[in-house]
N, C-alpha and C positions, 0 to 999 in steps of 0.2 A: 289922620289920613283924609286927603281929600280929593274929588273927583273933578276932573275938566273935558272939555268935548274935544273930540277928536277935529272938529271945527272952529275950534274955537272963540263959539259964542256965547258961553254958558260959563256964568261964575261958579267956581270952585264951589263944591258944594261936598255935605257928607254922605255918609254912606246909604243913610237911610231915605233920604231924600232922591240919591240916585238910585234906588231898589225902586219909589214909586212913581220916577220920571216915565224907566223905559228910554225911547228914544229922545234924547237933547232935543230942548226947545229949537236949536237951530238943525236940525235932521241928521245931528253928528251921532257919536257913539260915545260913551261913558267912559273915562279910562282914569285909574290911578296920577296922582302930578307927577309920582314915583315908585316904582314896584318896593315894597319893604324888603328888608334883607335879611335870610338867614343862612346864619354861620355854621362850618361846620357841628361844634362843640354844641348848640344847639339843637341841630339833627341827631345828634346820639342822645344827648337826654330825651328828645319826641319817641325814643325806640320804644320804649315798652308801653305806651300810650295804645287804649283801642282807638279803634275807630271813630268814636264819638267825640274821645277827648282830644286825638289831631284835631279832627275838625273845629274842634273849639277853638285849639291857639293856634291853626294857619288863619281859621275865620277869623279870629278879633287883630288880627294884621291887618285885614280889609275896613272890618265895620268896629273903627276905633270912640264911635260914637254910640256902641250897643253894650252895655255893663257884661262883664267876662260871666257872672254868673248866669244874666240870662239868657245869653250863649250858648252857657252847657247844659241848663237848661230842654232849649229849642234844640241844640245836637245831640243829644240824650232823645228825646222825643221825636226827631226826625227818621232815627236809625231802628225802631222798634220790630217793625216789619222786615227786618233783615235777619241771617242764620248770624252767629256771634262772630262771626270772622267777619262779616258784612262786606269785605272783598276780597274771596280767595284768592290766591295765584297757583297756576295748573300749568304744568311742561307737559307740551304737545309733541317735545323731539324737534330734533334737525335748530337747537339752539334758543328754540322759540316757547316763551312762557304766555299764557293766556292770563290777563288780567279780571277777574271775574265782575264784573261791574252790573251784570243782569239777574241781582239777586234780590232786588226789591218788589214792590205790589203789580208793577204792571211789566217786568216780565224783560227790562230796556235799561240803558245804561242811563237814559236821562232822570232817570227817580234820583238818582244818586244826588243831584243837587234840585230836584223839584220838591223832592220832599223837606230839604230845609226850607228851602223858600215858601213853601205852604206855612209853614212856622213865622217863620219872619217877619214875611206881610201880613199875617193876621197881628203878630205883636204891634209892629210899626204904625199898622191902621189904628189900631185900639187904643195907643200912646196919642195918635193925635185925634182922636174922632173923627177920623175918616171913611171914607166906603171908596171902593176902586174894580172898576169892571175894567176888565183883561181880554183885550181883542189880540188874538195871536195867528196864526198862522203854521199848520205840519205839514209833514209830510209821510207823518206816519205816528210816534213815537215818543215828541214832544207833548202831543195832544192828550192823548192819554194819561201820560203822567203827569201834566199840570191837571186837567182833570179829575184823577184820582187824588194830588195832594189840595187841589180844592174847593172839591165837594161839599157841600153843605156848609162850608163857611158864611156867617152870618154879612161879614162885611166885604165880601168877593164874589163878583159874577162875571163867569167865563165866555166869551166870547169864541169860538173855536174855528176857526178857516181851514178846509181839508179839500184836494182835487177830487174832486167827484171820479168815483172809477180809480184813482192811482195808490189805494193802498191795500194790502191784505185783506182778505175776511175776518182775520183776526185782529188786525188794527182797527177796522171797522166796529169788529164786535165789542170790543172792548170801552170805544168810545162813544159809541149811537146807542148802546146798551142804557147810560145814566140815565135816570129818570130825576136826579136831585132839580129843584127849582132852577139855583143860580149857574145850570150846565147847559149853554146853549151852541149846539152842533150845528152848523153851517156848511154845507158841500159846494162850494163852487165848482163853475161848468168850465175847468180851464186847469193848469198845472200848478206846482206848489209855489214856482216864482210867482203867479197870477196872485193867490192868496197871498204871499208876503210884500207885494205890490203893493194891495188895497191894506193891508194893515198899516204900511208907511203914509199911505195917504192922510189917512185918520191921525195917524200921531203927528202928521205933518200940520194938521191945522188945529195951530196952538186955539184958536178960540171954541173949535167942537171938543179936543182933549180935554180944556179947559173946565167945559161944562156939561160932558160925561163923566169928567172924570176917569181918564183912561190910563191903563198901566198894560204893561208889556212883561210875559215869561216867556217869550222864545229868549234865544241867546245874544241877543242884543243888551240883556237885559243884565245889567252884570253883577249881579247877584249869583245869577247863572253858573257864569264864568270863575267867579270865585271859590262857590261851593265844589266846580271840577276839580280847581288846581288840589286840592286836598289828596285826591287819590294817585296823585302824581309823586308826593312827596311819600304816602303809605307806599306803592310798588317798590319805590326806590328802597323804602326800609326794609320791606320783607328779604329784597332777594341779596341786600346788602349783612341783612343777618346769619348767612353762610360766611362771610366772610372776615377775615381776623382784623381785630380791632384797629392794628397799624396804617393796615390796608383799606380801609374804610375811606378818609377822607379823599372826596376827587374821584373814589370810583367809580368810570362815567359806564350808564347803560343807555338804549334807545329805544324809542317807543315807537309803534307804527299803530295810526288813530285812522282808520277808517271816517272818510270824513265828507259834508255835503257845504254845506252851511258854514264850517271854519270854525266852531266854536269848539269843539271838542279837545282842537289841535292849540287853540288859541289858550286855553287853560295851560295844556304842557307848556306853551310859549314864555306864559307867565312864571308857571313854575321852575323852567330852565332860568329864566331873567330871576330869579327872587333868589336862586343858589343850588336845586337839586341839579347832581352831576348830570346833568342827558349830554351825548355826545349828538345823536341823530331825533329830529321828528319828523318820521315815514309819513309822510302822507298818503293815504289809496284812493281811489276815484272809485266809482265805476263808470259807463259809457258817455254820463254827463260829465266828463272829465277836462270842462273850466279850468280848475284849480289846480289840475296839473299841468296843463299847456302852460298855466301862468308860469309854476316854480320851474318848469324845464327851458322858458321861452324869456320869461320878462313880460309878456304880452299876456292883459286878461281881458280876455274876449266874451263877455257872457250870452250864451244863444238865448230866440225866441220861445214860444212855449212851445210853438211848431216843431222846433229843433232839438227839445228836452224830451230825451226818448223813458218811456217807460220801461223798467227793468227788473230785475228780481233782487236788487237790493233798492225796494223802494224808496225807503228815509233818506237814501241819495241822491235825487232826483231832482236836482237844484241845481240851478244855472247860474244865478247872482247870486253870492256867500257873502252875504250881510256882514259876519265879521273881518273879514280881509283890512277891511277899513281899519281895526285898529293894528294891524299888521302895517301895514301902508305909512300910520301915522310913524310908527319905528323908523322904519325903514329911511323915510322922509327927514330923520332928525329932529320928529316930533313939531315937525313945523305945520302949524294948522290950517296957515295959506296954501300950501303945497297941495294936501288933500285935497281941501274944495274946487284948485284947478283940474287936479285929476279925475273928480266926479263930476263937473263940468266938460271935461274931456271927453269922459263916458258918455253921461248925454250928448253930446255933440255928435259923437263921432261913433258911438256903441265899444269903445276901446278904449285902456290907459296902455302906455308902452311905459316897461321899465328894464327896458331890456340889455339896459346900461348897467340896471342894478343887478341886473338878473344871477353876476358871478359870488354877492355877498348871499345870496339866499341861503347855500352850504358851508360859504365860509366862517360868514360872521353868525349867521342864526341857527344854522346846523338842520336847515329843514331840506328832504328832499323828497321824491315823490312817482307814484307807478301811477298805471292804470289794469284795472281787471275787468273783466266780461262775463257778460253767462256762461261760456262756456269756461274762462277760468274758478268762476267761481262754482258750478257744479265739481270738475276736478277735484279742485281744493276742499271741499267737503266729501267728496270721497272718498281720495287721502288720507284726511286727517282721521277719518272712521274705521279706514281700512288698517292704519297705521296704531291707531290708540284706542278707538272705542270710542271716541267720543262725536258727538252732533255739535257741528257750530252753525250758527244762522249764517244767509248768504253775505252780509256786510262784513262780519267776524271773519268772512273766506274772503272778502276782497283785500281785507288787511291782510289775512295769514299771506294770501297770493303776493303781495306785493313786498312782505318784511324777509318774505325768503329771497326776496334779490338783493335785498339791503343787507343781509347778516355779516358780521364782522368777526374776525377771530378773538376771541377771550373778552364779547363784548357782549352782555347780554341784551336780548331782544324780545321788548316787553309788547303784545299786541292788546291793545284794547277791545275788548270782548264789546259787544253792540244791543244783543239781543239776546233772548233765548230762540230756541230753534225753531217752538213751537207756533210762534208767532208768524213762523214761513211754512209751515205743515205741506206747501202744493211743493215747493224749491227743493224741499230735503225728500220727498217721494223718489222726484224727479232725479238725485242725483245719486240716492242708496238703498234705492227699491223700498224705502222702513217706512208706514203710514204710523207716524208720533202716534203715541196715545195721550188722550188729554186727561187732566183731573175730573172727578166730575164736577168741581167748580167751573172750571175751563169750560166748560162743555154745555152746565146750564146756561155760562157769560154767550156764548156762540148758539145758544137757542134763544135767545131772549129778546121780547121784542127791541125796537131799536127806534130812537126817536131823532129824526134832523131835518133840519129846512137846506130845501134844495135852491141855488143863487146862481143866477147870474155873474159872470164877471161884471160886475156895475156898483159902479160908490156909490151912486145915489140908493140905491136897494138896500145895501148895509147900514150907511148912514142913517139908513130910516129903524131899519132894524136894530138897529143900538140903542137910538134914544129912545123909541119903544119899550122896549127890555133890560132898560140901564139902571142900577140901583144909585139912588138919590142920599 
């Protein structure tokens, strides 16, 4: 298996090579020549497999250059900090199951694949005697969990870009909190596309990458990506385990991915492309809802920082979704002139129209897409309290909000869980009078001093700040 840019200017390259690119030398994105294929018959024998050991044989589909034992190894070791189910599934009523994905160290569905990658890279790095500082970009939730999977790593040091003012006190706390050496926290004075601006800038000039040595774990990064699709093909298994073995092959269900960024959604994408039945991928917005005018319109318009409203589903608060791009390149016929004119289009004009293609979005890709609000999404976690008992964070209510206009009869509707609740403590107040109560680990994390350089939006600041602070 080998890797090519969505731009295509970047030789086929393998997996491990594109795990410490990050962004393609020419400012494309990383994508398979070919999504691999599996077959029904194959899906029943993955049934009784935990969690660790999927991830092993969907991952070595991807990284056909990484030996299957040390693999399971690293997926063995990634999943530790997880209850043994490491992804429940929970029926909320009215059709719709919760995907448990916020059961890892920091609390967020992205541990789910940052804690392999904390594995990986450190393998990769140590195979070639390397070292790799990681300039990234959150908006809440990412940060944290590449953070927590790579702390104290000998041959990684993180770079961390966060909007000053745009995330929780718990998001905050969790990541200003590290005192490890190689965690360096950075607050830019501007919103989360501002941060994921200046991180492209960086990867963008192959000669300072070059001699920082710079690597990428937002989801650009498709390692990322990969480590998702995993939980995609698990949902399918679990809730296909109800049902008789005849009836098995083809039985299609759909997912609704609360989403900012597109990576989330882009994993299901892949996992649909690679053979698990999904019928639908729900998209949900909230108010920075890009991503939805796109799939309703054909038209993606991404707004200024001006225009990026802040909201109670922070981690969504993204205007330009980084991974679309490889969406696009699909879409396109995998043609890799076609993208660069449409991101030429964008610079040009701040718009790509595809509004021709806009009627294959549900027919041929099976994606469609809502948007929700504060005031939906207080509702919907009221609801869902009032109805079950249970707390979902305000992102996990933008999905519920949106999968209940999608449900299908006799189809099941898988919502990806985003967060725990705790992590939005002022939102869940606000919407079921209940003040969370926290652990008292939680609780020392949210006393604790808090350590981060406050930044201008300005490249040259960071720039400086990098090679400063860059391991050699």
């Amino acid at each position: 298996m080998l890797y090519i840019s969505t731009r295509g200017g970047m030789q086929p390259q393998p997996f491990s090579e594109t795990l410490l690119e990050g962004l393609a030398p020419d400012g494309g994105l990383a994508v398979p020549e070919q999504l691999p294929q599996v077959d029904a018959q194959t899906l029943e024998r993955w049934r009784a497999l935990t969690y660790p050991q999927l991830a092993t044989e969907v991952l070595s589909l991807f990284a056909t250059d990484i030996p299957r034992e040390d693999l399971a190894r690293m997926t063995a070791a990634a999943y530790t900090d997880f209850p043994d189910a490491v992804v429940p599934l929970r029926s909320i009523g009215g059709g719709l199951t919760l995907v448990g994905l916020s059961e890892g160290p920091t609390l967020a569905f992205k541990d789910m694949a940052m804690q392999f990658l904390g594995q990986v890279l450190e393998y990769v790095l140590e195979k070639k005697d390397r070292v790799l500082n990681i300039v990234g970009a959150t908006s809440g939730d990412t940060g944290s969990a590449a953070e927590h999977a790579l702390r104290g790593k000998e041959r990684v040091s993180v770079f961390m870009l966060s909007p000053q003012g745009r995330m929780s006190s718990f998001q905050r706390a969790q990541m200003y909190s590290l005192q490890d050496e190689n965690v360096h926290n950075i607050a830019v004075d501007g919103v989360f596309d501002d941060c994921q601006n200046l991180v492209k800038k960086l990867a963008g000039d192959l000669e300072f990458k070059r001699a920082q040595n710079l690597g990428a774990v937002n989801s650009i990064n498709l390692g990322r990506i990969a480590a998702q699709v995993v939980y995609y093909f698990w949902a399918w298994l679990r809730v296909t385990d109800a049902v008789e073995p005849e009836f098995r092959p083809g039985f299609e269900v759909s997912f609704t991915v609360p989403s900012g960024n597109f990576g989330n959604i882009l994993s299901g994408f892949f996992a649909k492309g690679m053979g698990v039945p999904i019928r639908r991928l729900v998209l949900a917005a909230n108010e920075n809802n890009v991503l939805d005018e796109f799939f309703r319109t054909g038209i993606y318009r991404p707004r200024s920082a001006a225009d990026t409203h802040a909201t109670s589903s922070p981690s969504m608060d993204i205007s330009k979704a980084s991974n679309l791009e490889r969406f696009i390149f699909d879409l396109v016929g995998r043609d890799a002139a076609r993208v660069v004119q449409a991101w030429d289009a964008l610079d040009a004009v701040g718009t790509i129209d595809f509004s021709a293609e806009q009627p294959r979005f549900e027919s041929e890709f099976g994606i469609v897409s809502g948007t929700s609000t504060h005031a939906d999404r207080l509702a919907t976690i009221r609801s869902v309290y009032e109805e079950t008992g249970e707390v979902i964070d305000p992102h996990t209510a933008d999905g519920v909000k949106v999968a209940r206009e999608h449900v299908e009869a006799e189809v099941p509707m898988l919502v990806l869980e985003t967060a725990r609740p705790e992590k939005f403590a002022e939102t869940i107040t606000e919407a079921i009078g209940v003040e969370l109560e926290f652990s008292p680990e939680l609780r020392e994390m949210m006393d604790a001093p808090q350590r981060v350089t406050e930044m201008a939006d300005d490249e040259q600041a960071l720039r400086a700040f990098v090679a400063e602070h860059a391991l050699r």
